[in-house]
C-alpha angles and dihedrals in degrees: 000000000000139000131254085244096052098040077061097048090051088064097047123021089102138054103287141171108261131177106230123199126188133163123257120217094269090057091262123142119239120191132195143163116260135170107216119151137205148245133223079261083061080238103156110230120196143155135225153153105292075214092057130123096231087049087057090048090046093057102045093042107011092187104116137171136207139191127191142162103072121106106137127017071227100062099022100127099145147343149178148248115201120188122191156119119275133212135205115231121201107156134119095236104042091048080058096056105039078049092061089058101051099001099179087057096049096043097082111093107225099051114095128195127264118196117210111198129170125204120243092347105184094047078088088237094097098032129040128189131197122196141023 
């Protein structure tokens, strides 16, 4: 049987369609699809336009949430909610990294990478899955 960890990995250890929310700078929340993809750390990687409105948001209120897992009502069987606190990433070596990963997203030049870390992610309290 797998683990909890595992079960979560299976759902994003991969690029996968995500929902993103941030907060805007009047305390609204702003959501957009986005295809990050996790580490054996369950660290979120993703790229995006240093310029972009959701790099600005982050910056200011780097709380973020995320759910995935969902594509049909067909196929819905689970999902997850992911709660955490993102980081921008400009640095050479990180973009490296992260390149290394999912090398055709990290090549433009102008993307940069967001962590996406929560914080203890398998207490249950910063993921949460839903399903078998």
């Amino acid at each position: 049987m797998a683990t909890l960890k595992e079960k979560i990995l299976a759902k994003i250890s991969q690029p996968t369609l995500m929902a993103l929310a941030t907060i805007t700078e009047d305390s609204k929340p702003w959501v957009r699809y986005v295809t990050p993809m996790a580490d054996e750390n369950l660290t979120l990687w993703m790229a995006t336009f240093i310029g972009s409105r959701k790099v600005a948001q982050i910056r200011k209120k780097p709380e973020v949430h995320l759910t995935v897992g969902v594509t049909t009502m067909e196929t819905a069987e689970s999902y997850l909610q992911i709660q955490g606190r993102a980081e921008i990433l400009t640095d050479e070596k990180t973009k490296k990294l992260s390149g290394s990963t999912s090398s055709r997203i990290y090549s433009q030049a102008r993307m940069i990478p967001i962590t996406l870390c929560a914080r203890s992610p398998l207490t249950g309290s910063n993921i949460t899955r839903w399903g078998p």
